[in-house]
GUVONU-934398 format. One record per residue (C-alpha): residue in three letters; x, y, z. Coordinates in steps of 0.25 Angstrom, whole numbers, plus 2048, in hexadecimal, padded with zeros to 3 digits. Each point is the difference from the previous one (the first is absolute). Layout:
BEGIN
res, px, py, pz
ALA, X, Y, Z
...
END
This chain:
BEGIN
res, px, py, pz
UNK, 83D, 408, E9F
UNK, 7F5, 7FD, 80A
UNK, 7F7, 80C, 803
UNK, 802, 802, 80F
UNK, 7F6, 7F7, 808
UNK, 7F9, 7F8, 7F3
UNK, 802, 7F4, 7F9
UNK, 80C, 7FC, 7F8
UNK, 809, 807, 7F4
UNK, 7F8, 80A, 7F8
UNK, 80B, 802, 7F6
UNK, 805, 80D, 806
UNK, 810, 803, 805
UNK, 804, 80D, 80A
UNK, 80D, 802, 804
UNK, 7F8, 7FE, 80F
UNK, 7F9, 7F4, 803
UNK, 7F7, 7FF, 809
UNK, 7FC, 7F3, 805
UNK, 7F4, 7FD, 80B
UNK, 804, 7F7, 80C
UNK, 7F8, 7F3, 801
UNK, 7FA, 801, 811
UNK, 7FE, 7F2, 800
UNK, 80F, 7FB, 7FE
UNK, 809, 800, 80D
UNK, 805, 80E, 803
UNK, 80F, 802, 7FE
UNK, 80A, 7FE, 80C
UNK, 810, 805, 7FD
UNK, 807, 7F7, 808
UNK, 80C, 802, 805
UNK, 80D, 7F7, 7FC
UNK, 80D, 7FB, 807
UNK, 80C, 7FC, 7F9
UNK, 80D, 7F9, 803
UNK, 809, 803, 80A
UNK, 809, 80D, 800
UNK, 7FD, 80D, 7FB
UNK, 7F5, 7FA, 7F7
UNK, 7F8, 7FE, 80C
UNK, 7F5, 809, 802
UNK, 7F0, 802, 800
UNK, 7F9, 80D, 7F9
UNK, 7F7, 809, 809
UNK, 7F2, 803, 7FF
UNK, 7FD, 803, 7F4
UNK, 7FB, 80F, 7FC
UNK, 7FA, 7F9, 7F3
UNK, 7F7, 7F7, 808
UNK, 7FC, 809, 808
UNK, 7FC, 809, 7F7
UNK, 7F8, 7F2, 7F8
UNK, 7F8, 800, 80D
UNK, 7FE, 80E, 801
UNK, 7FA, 801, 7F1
UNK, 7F7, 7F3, 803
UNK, 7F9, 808, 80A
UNK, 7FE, 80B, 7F9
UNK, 7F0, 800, 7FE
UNK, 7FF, 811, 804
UNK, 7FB, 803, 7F2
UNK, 7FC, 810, 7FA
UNK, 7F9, 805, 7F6
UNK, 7FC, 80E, 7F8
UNK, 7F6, 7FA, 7FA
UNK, 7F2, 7FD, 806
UNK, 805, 7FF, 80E
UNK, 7FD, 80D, 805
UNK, 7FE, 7FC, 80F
UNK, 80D, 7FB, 7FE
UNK, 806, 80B, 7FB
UNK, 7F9, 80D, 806
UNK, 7FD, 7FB, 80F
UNK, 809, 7FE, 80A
UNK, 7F6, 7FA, 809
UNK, 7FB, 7F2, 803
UNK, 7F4, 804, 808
UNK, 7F2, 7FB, 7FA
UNK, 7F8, 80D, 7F8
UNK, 7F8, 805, 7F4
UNK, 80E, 804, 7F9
UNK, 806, 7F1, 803
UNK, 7F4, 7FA, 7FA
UNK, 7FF, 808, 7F4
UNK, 80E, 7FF, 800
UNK, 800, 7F3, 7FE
UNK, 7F5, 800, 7F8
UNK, 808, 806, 7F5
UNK, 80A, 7F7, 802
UNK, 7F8, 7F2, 7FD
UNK, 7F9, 808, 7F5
UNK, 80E, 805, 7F7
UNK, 807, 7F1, 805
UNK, 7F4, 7FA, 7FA
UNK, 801, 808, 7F4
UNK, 80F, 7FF, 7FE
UNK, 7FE, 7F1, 801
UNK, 7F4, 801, 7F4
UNK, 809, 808, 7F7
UNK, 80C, 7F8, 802
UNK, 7F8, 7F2, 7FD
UNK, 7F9, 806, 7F2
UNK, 80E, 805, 7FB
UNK, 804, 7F0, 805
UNK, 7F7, 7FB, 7F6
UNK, 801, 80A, 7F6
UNK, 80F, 7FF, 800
UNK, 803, 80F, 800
UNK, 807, 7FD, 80E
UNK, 80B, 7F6, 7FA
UNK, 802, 80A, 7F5
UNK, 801, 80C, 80A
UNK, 80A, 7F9, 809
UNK, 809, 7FE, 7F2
UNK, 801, 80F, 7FC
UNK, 802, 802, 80E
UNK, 80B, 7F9, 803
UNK, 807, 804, 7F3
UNK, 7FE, 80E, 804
UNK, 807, 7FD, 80B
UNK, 80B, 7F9, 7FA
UNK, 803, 80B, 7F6
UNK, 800, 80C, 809
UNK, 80D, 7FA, 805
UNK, 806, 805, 7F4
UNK, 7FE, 80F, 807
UNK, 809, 800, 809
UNK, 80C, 7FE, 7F5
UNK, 7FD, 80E, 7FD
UNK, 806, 80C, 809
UNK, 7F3, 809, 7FF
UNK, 7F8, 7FF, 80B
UNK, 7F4, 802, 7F9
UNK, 800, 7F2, 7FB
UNK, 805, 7FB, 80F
UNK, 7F1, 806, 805
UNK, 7FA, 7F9, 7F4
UNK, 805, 7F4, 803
UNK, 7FD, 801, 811
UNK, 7F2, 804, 7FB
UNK, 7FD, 7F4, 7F8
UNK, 805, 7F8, 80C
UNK, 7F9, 806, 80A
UNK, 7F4, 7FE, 7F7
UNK, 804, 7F3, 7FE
UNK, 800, 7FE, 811
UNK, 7F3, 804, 801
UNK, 7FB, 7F8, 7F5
UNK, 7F4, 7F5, 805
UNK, 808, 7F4, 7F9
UNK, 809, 7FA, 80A
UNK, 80C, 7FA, 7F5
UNK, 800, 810, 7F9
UNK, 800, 806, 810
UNK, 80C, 7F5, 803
UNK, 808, 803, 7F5
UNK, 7FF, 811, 802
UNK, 805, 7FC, 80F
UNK, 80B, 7F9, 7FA
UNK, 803, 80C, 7F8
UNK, 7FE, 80C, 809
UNK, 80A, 7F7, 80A
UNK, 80B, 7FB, 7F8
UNK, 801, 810, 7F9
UNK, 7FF, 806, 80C
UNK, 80C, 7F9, 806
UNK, 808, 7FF, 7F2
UNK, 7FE, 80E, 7FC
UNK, 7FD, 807, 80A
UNK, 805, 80F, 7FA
UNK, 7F5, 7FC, 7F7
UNK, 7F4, 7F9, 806
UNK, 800, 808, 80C
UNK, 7FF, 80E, 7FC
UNK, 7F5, 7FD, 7F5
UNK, 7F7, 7F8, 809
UNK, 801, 80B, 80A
UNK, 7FC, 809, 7F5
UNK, 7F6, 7F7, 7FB
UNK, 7FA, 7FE, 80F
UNK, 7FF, 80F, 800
UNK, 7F9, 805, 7F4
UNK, 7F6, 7F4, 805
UNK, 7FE, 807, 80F
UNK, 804, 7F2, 805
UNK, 808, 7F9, 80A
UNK, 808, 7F6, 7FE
UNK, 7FD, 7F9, 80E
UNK, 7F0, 800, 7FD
UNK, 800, 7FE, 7F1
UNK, 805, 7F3, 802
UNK, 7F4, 7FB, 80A
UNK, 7F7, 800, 7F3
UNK, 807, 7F6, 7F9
UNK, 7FC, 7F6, 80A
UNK, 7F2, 7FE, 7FF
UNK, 7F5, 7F9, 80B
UNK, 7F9, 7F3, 7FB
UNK, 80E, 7FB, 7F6
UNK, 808, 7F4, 804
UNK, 80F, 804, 7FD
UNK, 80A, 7F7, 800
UNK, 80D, 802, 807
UNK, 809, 805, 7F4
UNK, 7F6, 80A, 7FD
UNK, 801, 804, 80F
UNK, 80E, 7FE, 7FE
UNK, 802, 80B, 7F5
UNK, 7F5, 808, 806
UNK, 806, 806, 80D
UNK, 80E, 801, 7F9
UNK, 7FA, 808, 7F8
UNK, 7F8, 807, 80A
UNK, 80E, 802, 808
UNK, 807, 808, 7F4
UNK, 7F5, 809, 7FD
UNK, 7FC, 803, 810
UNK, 80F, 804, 804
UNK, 809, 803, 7F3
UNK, 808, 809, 808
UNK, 805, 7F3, 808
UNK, 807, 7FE, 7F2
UNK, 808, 80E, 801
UNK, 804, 800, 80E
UNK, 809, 7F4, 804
UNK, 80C, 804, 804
UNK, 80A, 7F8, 7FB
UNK, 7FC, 7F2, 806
UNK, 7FA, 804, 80E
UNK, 7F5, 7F5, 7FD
UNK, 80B, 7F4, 804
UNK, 808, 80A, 80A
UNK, 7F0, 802, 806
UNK, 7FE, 7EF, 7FF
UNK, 80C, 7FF, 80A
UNK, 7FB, 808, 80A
UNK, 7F2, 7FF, 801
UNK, 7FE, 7EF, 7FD
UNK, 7FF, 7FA, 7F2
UNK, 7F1, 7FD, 7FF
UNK, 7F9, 80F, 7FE
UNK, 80A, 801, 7F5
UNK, 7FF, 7F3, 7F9
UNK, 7F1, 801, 800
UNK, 800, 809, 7F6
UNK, 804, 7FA, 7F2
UNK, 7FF, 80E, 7FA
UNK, 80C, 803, 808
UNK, 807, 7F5, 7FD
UNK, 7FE, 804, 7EF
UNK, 805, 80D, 805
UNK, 80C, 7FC, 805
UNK, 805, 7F9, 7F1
UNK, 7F9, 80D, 7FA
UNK, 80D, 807, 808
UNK, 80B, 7F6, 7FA
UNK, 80C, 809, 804
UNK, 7FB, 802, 80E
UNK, 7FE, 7F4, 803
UNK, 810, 7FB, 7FA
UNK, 804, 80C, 80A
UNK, 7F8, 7FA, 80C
UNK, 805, 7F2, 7FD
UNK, 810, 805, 800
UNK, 7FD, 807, 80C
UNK, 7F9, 7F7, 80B
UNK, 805, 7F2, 7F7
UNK, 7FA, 7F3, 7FB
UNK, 7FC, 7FC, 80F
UNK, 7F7, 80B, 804
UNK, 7F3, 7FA, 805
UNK, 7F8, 80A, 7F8
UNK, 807, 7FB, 7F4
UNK, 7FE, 7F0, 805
UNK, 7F3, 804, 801
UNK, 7FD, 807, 7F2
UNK, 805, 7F4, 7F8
UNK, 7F7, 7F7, 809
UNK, 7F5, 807, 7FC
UNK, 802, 801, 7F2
UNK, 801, 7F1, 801
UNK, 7F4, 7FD, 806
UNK, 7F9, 809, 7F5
UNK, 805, 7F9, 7F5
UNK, 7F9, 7F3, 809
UNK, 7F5, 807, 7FF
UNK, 800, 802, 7F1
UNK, 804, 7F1, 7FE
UNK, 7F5, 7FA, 808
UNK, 7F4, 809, 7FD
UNK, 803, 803, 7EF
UNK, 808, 7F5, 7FE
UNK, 800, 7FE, 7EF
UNK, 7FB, 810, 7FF
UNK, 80A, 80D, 7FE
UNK, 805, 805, 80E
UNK, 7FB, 80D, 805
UNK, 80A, 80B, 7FA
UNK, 804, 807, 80C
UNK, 802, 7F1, 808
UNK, 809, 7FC, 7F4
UNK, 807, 80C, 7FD
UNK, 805, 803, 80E
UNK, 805, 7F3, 803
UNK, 808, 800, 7F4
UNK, 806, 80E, 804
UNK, 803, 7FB, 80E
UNK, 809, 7F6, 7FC
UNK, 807, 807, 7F4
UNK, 802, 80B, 80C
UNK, 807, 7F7, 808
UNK, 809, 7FC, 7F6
UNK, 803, 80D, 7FC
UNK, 801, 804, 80F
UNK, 80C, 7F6, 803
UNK, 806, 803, 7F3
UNK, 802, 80E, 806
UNK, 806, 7FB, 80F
UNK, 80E, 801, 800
UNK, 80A, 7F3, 800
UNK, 802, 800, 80F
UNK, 7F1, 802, 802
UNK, 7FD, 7F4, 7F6
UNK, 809, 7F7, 806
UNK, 7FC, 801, 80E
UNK, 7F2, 7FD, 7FB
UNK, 802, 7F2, 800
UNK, 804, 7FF, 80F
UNK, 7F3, 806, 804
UNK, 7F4, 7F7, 801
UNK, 7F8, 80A, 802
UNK, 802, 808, 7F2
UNK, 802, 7F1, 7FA
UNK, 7F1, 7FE, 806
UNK, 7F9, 80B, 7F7
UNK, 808, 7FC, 7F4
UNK, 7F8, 7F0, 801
UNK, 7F5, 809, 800
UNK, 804, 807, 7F2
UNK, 803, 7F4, 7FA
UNK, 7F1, 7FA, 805
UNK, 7FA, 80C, 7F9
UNK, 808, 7FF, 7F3
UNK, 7FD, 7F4, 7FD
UNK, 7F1, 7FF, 804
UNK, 801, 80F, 7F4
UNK, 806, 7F9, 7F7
UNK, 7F8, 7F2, 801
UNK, 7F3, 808, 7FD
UNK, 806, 807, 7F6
UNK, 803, 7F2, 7F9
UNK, 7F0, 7FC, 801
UNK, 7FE, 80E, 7FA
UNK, 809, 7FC, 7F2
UNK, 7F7, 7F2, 802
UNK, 7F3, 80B, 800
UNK, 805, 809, 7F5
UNK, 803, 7F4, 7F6
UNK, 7F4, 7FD, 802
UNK, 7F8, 80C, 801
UNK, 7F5, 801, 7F5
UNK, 804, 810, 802
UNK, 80C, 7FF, 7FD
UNK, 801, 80D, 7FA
UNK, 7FA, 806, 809
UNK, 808, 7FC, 80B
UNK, 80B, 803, 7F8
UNK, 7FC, 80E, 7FE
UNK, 800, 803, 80F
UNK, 80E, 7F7, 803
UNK, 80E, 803, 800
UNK, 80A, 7F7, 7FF
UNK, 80B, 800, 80B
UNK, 80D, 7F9, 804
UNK, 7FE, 7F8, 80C
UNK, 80D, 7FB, 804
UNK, 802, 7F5, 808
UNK, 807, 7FD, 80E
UNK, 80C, 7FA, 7FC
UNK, 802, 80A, 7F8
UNK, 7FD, 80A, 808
UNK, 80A, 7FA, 80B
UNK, 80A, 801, 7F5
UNK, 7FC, 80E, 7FB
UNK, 800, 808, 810
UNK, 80B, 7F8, 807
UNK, 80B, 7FC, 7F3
UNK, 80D, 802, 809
UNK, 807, 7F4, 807
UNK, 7FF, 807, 80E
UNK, 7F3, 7FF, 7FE
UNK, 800, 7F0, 7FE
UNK, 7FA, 7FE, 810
UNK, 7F3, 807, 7FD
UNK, 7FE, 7FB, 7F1
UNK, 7FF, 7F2, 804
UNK, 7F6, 803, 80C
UNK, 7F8, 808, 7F8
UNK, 801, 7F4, 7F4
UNK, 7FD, 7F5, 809
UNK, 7F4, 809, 803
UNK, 7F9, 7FA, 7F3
UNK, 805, 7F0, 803
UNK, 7F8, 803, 811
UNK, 7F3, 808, 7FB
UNK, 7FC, 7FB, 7F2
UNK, 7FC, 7F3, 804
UNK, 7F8, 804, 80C
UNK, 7F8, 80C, 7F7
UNK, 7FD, 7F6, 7F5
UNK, 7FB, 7F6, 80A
UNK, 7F9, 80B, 80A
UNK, 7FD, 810, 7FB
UNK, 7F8, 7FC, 7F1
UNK, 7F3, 7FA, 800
UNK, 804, 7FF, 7F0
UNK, 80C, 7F6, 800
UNK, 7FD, 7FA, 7F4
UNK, 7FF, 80A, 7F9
UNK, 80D, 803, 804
UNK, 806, 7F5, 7FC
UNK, 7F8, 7FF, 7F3
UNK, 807, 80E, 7FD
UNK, 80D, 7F9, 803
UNK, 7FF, 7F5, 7F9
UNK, 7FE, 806, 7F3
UNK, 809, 80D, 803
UNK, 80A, 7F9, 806
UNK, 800, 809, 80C
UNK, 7FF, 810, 803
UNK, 7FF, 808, 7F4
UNK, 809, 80D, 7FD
UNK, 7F4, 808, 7FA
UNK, 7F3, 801, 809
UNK, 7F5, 808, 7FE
UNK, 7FC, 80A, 80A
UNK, 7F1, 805, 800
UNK, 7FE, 80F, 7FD
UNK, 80B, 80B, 801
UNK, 80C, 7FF, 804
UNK, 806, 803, 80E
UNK, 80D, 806, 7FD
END
């Protein structure tokens, strides 16, 4: 694990990892791609993953609770004796933050505090098994704790955490850290400011983590109130781009796995919302592939892609005959189902370098400890599996030929890591039927 922003692996393993972006390399650029003719030709949107790529990148505001009392206790810009004391106080506690932190360098008290940090961390997971909701507020308060912690790879992990429970379990997370919050006299929304401190280079999966994090603790009520699934309904009427910007929101919509099976059976698989949210989910998986490439994809990134395609399935499975077979007259449906396909085998192609990772791991028990095994089937037998009937003969061999048309073009085009890939395969002999999946379970 490579503490966020320095040097190589110190040895440590989270369920989270954080890595920092090199500014030198070229930034990233989702291109779009066309396919052969018929149905299969289509080009994916802007993408709400880019922009929000840009958006972290200029994110240089920074805010502290600290030393930075101008900062904090001052609203105005204009020149004065309580700006320059102000600020006075804020070059002396920065330069004394940075003294401190370079004795506990030397001394190695720092490496030894981030360890029993992070293992904190990692156990108070173990709270929210239980149904008393003291131990639920335990558990926030040790992330929240955590959050507000002066080393970056402990601050990225609790945002990880007070993310992925608060969408998980949110009869749990939300009422204890509201609780929490409370006994504190603090606000979600302001808290959250003083993680970010002034004068620290953070890395873009830290800023990543840090404003979802930010998100579920400053609105948890967004988490109560969605009716049904108004969020794609919304998307319709108002255009695609407010809605895909947020990729909280996009985690919210596999968090409500029902509604959304009810919103695809009602408006079908060519709704542009739809057409849209699958895109997006591809390009973030691009992301992930180009930026991390041999390290563990982000939980929520890897999780929620894996849902979306498992909830299509599950969604046709449900349409009725007549329904099923009209699908494959329709280029329009048959468009969004290419872009399924793209996503499941861009999941399950990472997930084969994270077997290569875990063989190979010098913390293996580690990672086991924080794993669970899962059946990933495969699309054959997935065809197979949803559409099993002769009727439904038309619509298999589309969604079959799927596989010959796009597998090529994503070896060749969508992975910086190809060989790897075909490393993998060469001593597998193609996909495995048992994956690893990072953290909890989904389901």
């Amino acid at each position: 694990m490579t503490p966020y922003g320095e040097g190589e692996s110190s040895g440590k393993f989270t369920t989270i990892d954080v890595v920092k972006m090199d500014d030198n390399k070229p930034r990233l650029s989702i291109a779009t791609q066309s396919t052969q003719e018929g149905f299969y030709n289509f080009n994916l949107g802007p993408s709400s993953f880019s922009l929000l790529l840009d958006e972290l990148r200029r994110d240089d505001v920074t805010y502290s609770y600290a030393s930075t009392l101008s900062t904090n206790y001052t609203t105005s810009n204009l020149a004065g004796p309580g700006r320059v004391l102000g600020n006075l106080y804020s070059i002396a506690g920065s330069s004394l933050e940075r003294g401190v932190g370079s004795i506990a360098r030397r001394t190695g008290i720092e490496e030894l505090l981030r360890s029993k940090s992070l293992d904190r961390l990692k156990k108070s997971t173990r709270l929210f098994r239980s149904e008393d909701a003291r131990k639920h507020r335990k558990a926030c308060r040790i992330f929240l704790d955590g959050a507000n912690s002066y080393d970056r790879e402990v601050q990225a992990t609790a945002f990880g955490f007070i993310t992925a429970f608060t969408l998980k379990l949110p009869a749990k997370a939300q009422p204890a850290f509201r609780h929490v919050l409370k006994k504190r006299r603090e606000i979600g929304a302001v808290i959250s400011l003083s993680w970010k401190r002034s004068r620290i280079d953070y890395g873009l999966e830290w800023l990543f983590w840090y404003k979802l994090a930010s998100r579920c603790l400053a609105s948890p009520d967004n988490f109560e109130c969605i009716d049904g699934f108004s969020l794609l309904e919304s998307a319709n009427r108002k255009g695609l781009v407010p809605f895909l910007q947020s990729i909280l929101r996009q985690s919210l919509i596999m968090s409500f796995y029902e509604d959304f099976k009810s919103y695809v059976l009602k408006r079908g698989f060519g709704d542009p919302a739809l057409f849209q949210l699958v895109s997006a989910s591809i390009s973030a998986m691009k992301i992930h592939c180009e930026t991390e490439k041999f390290r563990l994809l982000s939980l929520l990134s890897q999780a929620w892609s894996s849902d979306l395609v498992t909830c299509m399935w599950d969604s046709l499975g449900s349409m009725s005959p007549n329904v099923r077979c009209a699908l494959a007259d329709d280029p329009t449906q048959l468009a969004t189902w290419a872009n399924v396909f793209r996503l499941h085998l861009i999941v399950n192609k990472y997930r084969s370098l994270l077997i290569l990772q875990f063989q190979t791991d010098d913390h293996g028990s580690t990672f086991r400890s924080y794993d669970t095994l899962v059946s990933c089937e495969q699309w054959e037998d997935a065809c197979h599996k949803y559409l099993p009937d002769p009727e439904y003969t038309k619509l298999r061999q589309l969604l079959l030929h799927l596989e010959d048309l796009h597998k090529p073009i994503l070896r060749e085009h969508s992975f910086s890591f190809e060989g790897e890939i075909n490393e993998f395969d060469s001593h597998s002999g193609g996909d495995s039927d048992v994956i690893p999946t990072v953290g909890w379970s989904w389901k």
